[in-house]
N, C-alpha and C positions, 0 to 999 in steps of 0.2 A: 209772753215767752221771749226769754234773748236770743238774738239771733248771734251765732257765730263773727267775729272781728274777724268779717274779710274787706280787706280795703284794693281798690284798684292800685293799677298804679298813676301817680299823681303827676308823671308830665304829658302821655296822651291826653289823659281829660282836660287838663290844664288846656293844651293846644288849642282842644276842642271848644271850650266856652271861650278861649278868648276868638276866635275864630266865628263862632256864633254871634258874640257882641259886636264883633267887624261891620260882620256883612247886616248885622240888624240895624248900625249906628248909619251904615251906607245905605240902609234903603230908607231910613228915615231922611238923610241927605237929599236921596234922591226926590223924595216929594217934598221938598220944601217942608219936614216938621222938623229939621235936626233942632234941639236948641242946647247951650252952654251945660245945665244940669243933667241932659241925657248924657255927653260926654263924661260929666265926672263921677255920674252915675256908674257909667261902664265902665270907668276904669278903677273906681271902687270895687265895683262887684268882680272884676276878675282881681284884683290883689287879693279877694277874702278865698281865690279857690286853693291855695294851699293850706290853709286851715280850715278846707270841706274835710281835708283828710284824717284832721288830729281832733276837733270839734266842731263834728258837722251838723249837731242840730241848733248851736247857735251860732255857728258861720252861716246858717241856711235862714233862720229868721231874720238875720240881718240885710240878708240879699233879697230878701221875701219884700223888708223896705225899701231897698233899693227900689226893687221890681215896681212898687207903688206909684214913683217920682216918674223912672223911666222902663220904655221897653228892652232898652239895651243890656239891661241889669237881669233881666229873665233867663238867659243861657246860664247864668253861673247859680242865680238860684233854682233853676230846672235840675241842674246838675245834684248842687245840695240835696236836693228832694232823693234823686238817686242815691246819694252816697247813705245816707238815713237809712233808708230802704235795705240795704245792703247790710248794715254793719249794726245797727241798732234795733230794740224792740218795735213792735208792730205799733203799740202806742205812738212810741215817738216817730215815726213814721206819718203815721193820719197824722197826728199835731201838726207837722213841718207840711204835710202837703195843703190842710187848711188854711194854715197860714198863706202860703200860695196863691190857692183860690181865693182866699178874699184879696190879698192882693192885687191880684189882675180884675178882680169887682171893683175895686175902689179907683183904676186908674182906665175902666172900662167906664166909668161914670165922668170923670174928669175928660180922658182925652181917649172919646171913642174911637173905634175902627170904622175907617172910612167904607159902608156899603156893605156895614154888618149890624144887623141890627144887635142891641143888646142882649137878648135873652141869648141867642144864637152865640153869645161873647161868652156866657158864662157857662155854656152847655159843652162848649170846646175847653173851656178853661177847665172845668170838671174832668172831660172824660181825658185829655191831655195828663192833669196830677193823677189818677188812676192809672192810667197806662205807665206812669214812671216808676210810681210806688209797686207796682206790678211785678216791672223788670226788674227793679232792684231787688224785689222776693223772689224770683226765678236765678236771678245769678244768685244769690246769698242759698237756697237749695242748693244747687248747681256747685256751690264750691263746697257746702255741707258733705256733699256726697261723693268728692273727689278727694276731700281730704281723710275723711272714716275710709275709701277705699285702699288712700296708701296706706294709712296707720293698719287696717286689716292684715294688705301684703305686707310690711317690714315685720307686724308680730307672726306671721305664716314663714317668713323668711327664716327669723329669730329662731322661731321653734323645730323648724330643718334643719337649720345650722346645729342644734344643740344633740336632735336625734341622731344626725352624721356622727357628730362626735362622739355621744353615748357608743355606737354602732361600733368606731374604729375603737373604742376603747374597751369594750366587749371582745371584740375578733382580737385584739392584741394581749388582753390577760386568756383568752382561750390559745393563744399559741403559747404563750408563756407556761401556762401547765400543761402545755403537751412536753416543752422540752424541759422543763423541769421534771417530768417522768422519764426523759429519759436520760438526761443527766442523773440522776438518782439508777437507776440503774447501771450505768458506766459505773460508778462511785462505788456502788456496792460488790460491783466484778473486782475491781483494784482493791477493796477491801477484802476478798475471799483470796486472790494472790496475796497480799503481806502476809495475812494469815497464815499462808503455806508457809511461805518463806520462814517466817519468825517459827511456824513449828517442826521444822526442817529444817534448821540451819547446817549440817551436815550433807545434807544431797549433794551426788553428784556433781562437777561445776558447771556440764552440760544444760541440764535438769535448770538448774538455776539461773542461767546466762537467759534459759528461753522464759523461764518465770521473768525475771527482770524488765523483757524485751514485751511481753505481753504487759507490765504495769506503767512501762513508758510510753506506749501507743497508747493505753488505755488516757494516762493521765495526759497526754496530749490534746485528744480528740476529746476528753472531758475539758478542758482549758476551752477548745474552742466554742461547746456548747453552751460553757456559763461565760463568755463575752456575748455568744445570743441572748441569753437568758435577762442579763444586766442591760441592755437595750430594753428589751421588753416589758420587763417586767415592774408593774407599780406594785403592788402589792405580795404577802408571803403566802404563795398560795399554802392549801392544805389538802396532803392525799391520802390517800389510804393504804399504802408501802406497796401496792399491787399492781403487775409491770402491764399498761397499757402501751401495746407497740402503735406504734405512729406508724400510715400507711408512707409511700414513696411511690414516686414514680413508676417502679419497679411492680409494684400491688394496680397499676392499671386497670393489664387483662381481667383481673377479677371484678372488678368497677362494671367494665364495660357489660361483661357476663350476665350481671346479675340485674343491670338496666336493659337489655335484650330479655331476659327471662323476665321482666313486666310489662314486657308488650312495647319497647320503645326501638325499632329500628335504628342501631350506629354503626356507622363506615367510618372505621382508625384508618387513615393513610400515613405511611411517614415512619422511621425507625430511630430510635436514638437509644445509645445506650445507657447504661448507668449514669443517672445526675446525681450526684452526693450531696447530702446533707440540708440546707434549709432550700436549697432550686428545689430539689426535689420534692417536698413534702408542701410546698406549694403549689406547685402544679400539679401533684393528685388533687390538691382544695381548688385548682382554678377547675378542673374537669371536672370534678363532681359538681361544685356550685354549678357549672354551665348546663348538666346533665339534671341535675334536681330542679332548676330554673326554665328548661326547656320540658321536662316533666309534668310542671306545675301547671306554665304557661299558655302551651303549645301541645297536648295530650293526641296520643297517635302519630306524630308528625316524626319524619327521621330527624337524625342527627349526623352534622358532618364534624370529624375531629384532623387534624391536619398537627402533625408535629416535625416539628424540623431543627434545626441549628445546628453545631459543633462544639466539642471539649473545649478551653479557650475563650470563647467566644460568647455565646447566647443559645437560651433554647427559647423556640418560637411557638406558641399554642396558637391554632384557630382553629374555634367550635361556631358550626352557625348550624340555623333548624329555619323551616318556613312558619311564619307568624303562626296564630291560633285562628278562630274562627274569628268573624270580627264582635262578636258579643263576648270573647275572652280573649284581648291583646296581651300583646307579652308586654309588660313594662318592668322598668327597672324602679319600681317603684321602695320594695323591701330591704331591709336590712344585710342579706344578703353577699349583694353585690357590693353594697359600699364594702361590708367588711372585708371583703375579698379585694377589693381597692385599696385598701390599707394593708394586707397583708403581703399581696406583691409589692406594694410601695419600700414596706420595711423590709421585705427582703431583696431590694437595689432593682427590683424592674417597675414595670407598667403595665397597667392594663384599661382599656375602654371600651366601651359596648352601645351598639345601635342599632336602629331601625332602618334597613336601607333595602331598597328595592323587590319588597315581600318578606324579608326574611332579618331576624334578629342574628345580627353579629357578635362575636366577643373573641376579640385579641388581647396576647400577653407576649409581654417576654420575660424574660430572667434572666442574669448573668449564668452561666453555667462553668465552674471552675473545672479546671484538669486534674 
């Protein structure tokens, strides 16, 4: 089976076997065995450790001979053995660490260990290549299982990312045929005034002045819905000519009514008057989503609603409720709430929601024109 192409990185190891060969080449010094070929032994074997990293089962055989000649040449083919282990099949793994082992047999018969018997030379030399081939199959898992964990999260990420957007683009063709109904109804009032007018052309000039003044407001306030509409809108929706009225600000009290009448305790603090036009029919969508969300969520639990701001200025929403039990958390998990994120977004405010202190929050604002 191949193992995953994971490679260390090449200047700690690097460090590390040359570092190994040092202190092996010094303690050979030290007892009087240094000789001429262990030195150029070792300095062979670390020159091959940059190519442990690019071809490491035959930069590791070749330090396997080094290993043969000298003990100084062992760190960088110790290392070899590791990087095999790591990056290559299991085959070549045993190969490289065989290699090894006889290595250190063949130079454990030539220039034994002083005060170690032989067999005890090759019983270390075994369980030593095991133990490396070992950790190099625990890191080579080991990064298996870190790298499938990120690729798991970026495609979990990927597929959020996309349902978000589905979501916002859902909520924003669901506004788009709400005011496309009612732009289509404007359109149709201004169509039933011309109609007078053209079949009346003789009326009074009174009569007429105020027919006029009712098709200039109309087409006005029709202007400013289809600049909403042309924002909004990807596609042509299609209705069915039958005048669904869009709730408002104003349609509240009845909201609130009729979620009391299923058992849900709400306290409205706060007075604001008439908001016109897209604040307003957004902030009935921020209160009901908050309302259907703490419903769902949070079942029995009151509900606090808080409005405030001024003409000019802003109008301010906060809705919060106390969590649910903890076998049913409130989360923001659903489509919902994003689309309600998008929704204030497009109509020039903001809104966030959280979990703070027992109890699920949810603030907005809105521009509120005069």
């Amino acid at each position: 089976m191949t193992r995953s192409a994971t490679y260390a990185r090449p200047g700690p190891l690097t460090a590390v076997a040359v570092v190994g060969a040092a202190v092996t080449a010094w303690g050979q010094y030290a007892s009087g065995d240094l000789r001429v070929y262990d030195v150029l032994a070792g300095l062979l074997g670390c020159a091959l450790v940059p190519l442990v990293f690019h071809r490491p089962v035959t930069s590791t055989l070749v330090a396997a001979v080094l290993a043969v000649l000298s003990p100084v040449a062992t760190p960088p083919a110790v290392l070899g053995v590791l990087q095999v282990a790591r990056s290559r099949p299991w085959s070549h793994a045993v190969t490289v660490a065989v290699a090894g082992v006889l290595a250190h047999a063949l130079r454990g018969l030539w220039r034994p260990a002083d005060g170690l018997p032989y067999g005890w030379w090759l019983v270390l030399a075994v369980l030593a290549h095991v133990a490396v081939v070992g950790l190099g199959a625990l890191s080579a898992g080991r990064d298996a299982v870190l790298t499938a964990l990120t690729e798991r999260a970026l495609r979990a990420e990927a597929e959020q990312g996309r349902r978000i957007a589905e979501a916002g683009a859902a909520e924003r063709a669901s506004i788009a045929r709400e005011m496309h109904d009612v732009l289509a109804h404007r359109l149709s009032l201004l169509a039933t005034y011309a109609g007078a007018l053209e079949l009346r052309p003789h009326a009074p000039p009174e009569k007429l002045a105020q027919a006029a003044g009712v098709v200039r407001a109309g087409a006005h306030q029709a202007l400013v819905e289809l600049r909403e509409v042309i924002v909004l809108l990807h596609d042509d929706p299609v209705t069915d000519g039958t005048e669904r009225p869009v709730p408002e600000l104003t349609d509240l009290p009845g909201l609130v009514e009729r979620t009391r009448a299923v058992g849900t305790a709400v306290q409205v603090t706060g007075e604001v008057g008439g908001v016109p036009g897209m604040a307003g029919r957004t902030a009935y969508r921020v209160v009901q989503e908050a309302l259907t969300n703490a419903r769902k969520h949070a079942p029995g639990q009151p509900v606090r609603i808080a409005l405030g701001g001024e003409a000019g200025a802003r109008l301010e929403i906060a809705v919060s409720n106390p969590l649910g039990p903890a076998g049913n958390p409130q989360r923001a998990t659903g489509h919902g709430l994003v689309g309600l994120t998008e929704r204030v977004r497009l109509a020039g405010g903001q809104l966030d929601h959280r979990r703070s202190g027992g109890e699920f929050l949810l603030n907005a604002w809105l521009p509120w024109p005069r």
